[in-house]
C-alpha positions, 0 to 999 in steps of 0.5 A, a space after each residue: 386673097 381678092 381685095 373687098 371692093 369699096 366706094 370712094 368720095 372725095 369733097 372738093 371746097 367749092 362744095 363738089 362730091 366725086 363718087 368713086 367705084 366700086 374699086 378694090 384699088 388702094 386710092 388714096 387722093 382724087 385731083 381736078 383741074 378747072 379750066 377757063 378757056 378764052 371763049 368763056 367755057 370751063 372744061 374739066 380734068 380730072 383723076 385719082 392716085 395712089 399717094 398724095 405725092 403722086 397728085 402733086 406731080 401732076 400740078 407741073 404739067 397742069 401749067 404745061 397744059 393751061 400753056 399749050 391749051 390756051 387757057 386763060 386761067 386754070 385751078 388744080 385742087 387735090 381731095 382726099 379720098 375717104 371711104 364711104 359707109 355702106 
C-alpha cells in the first residue's frame, strides 16, 4: 500500500517556515546550520530526519565543519516537523 504524500513545515525561532513536499517520507525533524563566515557572509545548511536523535547526531560534525570551513561562528537549531493542513 503506497503511503499518502503530505506537506511538511517546520518553524525555526528566529521566525523562519521550511516548507516541506509533497513527501511520503516518515519525517519527522528539520535541522539548519547558520554560519558566519570571516567576510561577513552567512551561509546556510540545511536537512531533515527521520528521528530527532538522528539531528542531534549531526550537531558533532557541524563544530567539525565551522573547524575546517573556517567559520567565525555557526548555530545549529532542530525544528520539529508538523503536518500541514490541506
Amino acid at each position: 500500500m503506497a503511503r499518502r504524500k503530505r506537506y511538511l513545515v517546520a518553524a525555526m525561532a528566529d521566525g523562519y517556515v521550511k516548507r516541506i513536499g509533497p513527501t511520503a517520507d516518515p519525517l519527522t525533524h528539520y535541522w539548519r546550520i547558520v554560519a558566519q563566515l570571516e567576510n561577513g557572509r552567512t551561509e546556510i545548511f540545511w536537512g531533515h530526519t527521520r528521528s530527532l536523535a538522528e539531528a542531534k547526531k549531526l550537531k558533532a560534525p557541524a563544530a567539525d565543519g565551522a573547524k575546517m570551513r573556517g567559520w567565525t561562528s555557526y548555530a545549529f537549531e532542530i525544528a520539529e516537523l508538523v503536518e500541514e493542513p490541506l
